[in-house]
C-alpha positions in Angstrom: -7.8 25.6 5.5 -5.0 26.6 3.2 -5.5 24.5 -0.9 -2.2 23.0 0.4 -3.1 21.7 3.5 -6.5 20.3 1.6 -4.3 18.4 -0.7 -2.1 17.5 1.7 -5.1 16.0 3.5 -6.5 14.1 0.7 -3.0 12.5 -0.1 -2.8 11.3 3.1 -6.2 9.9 3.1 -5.8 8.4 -0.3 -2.5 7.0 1.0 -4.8 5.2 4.1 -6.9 3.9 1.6 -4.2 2.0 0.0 -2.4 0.7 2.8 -6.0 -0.8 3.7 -6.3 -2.4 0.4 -2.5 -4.1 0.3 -3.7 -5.2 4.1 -6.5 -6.5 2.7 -5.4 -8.1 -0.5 -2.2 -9.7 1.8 -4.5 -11.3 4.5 -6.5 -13.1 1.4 -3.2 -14.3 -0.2 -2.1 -15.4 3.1 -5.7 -17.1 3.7 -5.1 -18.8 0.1 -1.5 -19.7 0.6 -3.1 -21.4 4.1 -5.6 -23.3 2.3 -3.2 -24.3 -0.3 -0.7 -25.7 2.6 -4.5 -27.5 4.0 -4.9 -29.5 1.0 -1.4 -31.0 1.1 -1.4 -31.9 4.2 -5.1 -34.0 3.5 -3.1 -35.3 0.2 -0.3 -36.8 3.0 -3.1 -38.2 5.1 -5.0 -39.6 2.1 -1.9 -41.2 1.6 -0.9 -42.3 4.9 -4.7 -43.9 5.0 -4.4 -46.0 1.9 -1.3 -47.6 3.1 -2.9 -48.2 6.4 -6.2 -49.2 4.7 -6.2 -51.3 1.2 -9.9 -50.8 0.7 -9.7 -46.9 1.2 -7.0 -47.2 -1.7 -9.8 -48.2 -4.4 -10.5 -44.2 -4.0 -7.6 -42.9 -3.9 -7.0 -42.2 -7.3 -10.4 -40.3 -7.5 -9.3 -38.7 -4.5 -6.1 -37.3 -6.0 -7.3 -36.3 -9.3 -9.7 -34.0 -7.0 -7.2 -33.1 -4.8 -4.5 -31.7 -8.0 -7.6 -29.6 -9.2 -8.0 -27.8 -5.9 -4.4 -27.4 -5.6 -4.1 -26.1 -9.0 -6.9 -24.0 -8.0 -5.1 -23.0 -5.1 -2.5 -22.0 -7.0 -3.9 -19.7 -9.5 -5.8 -17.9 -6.7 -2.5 -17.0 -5.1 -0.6 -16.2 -8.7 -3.9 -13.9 -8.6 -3.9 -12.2 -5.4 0.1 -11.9 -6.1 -1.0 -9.8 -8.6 -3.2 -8.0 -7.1 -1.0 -7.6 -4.4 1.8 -5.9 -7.0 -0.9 -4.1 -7.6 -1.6 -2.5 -4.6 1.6 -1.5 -3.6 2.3 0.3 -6.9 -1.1 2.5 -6.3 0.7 3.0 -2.7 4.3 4.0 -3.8 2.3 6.3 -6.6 -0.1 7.7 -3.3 3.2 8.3 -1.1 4.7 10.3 -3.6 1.9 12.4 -4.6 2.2 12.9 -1.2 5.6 13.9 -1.0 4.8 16.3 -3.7 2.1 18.4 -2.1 4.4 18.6 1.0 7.1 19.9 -1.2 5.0 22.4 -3.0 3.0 23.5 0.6 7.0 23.9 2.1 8.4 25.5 -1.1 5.4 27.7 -0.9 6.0 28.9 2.9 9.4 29.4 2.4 8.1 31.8 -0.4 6.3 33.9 1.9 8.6 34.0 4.2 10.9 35.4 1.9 8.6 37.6 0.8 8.2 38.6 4.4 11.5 39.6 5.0 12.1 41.3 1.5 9.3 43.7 3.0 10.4 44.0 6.7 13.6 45.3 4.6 12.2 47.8 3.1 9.9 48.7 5.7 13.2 49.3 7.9 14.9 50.8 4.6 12.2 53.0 4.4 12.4 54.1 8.3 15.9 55.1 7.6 15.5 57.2 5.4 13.3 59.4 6.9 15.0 59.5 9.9 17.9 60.1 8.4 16.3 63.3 6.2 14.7 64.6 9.3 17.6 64.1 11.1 
């Protein structure tokens, strides 16, 4: 295997590897943005309870302190994994064009030698020439 075919290969690879960590890092923000959309809808129903229930309104207020922590929490989690998320797809635009680049270099390089190639089936043929023509 050719040094540009290696690099090539590890480009690609290290291009896998980050599209499995954006994967990764978007199914936990989407798990946190789920559980952040959870907790409002128990804040609703806590709500809707204590209407239907005076007594279960005595906790209510206990209940919604609790309930703004875990939302904020919530929150920063996702503001996080946003990040994180940025993140990831930076390291994957950076992977792709490293890739890109070792392409180019492995194509610029074989169109190189096939230059080179024809510069010498040129002069191979020059060369035939003229000896044919002197011995002929």
């Amino acid at each position: 295997m050719s040094w540009s075919a290696s690099l090539i290969k590890l480009a690609a690879y290290e291009v896998e590897v980050c599209q499995g960590r954006l994967a990764d890092v978007a199914a936990r923000r989407g798990e946190a943005e789920m559980r952040l959309a959870v907790l409002e809808a128990e804040g609703l129903a806590e709500l809707a309870r204590a209407e239907a229930d005076p007594i279960s309104g005595l906790y209510q207020a206990a209940f919604m302190q609790a309930l703004r922590a875990r939302k904020a929490e919530a929150r920063a989690r996702i503001a996080a994994l946003a990040a994180e998320e940025q993140g990831a797809r930076d390291a994957l635009a950076q992977a792709f064009e490293a890739q890109k680049k070792y392409e180019h270099l492995a194509e610029q390089a074989r169109l190189r030698e096939r230059q080179a190639e024809g510069r010498r089936e040129t002069a191979a043929l020059d060369e035939l020439a003229r000896r044919r023509k002197a011995a002929g």
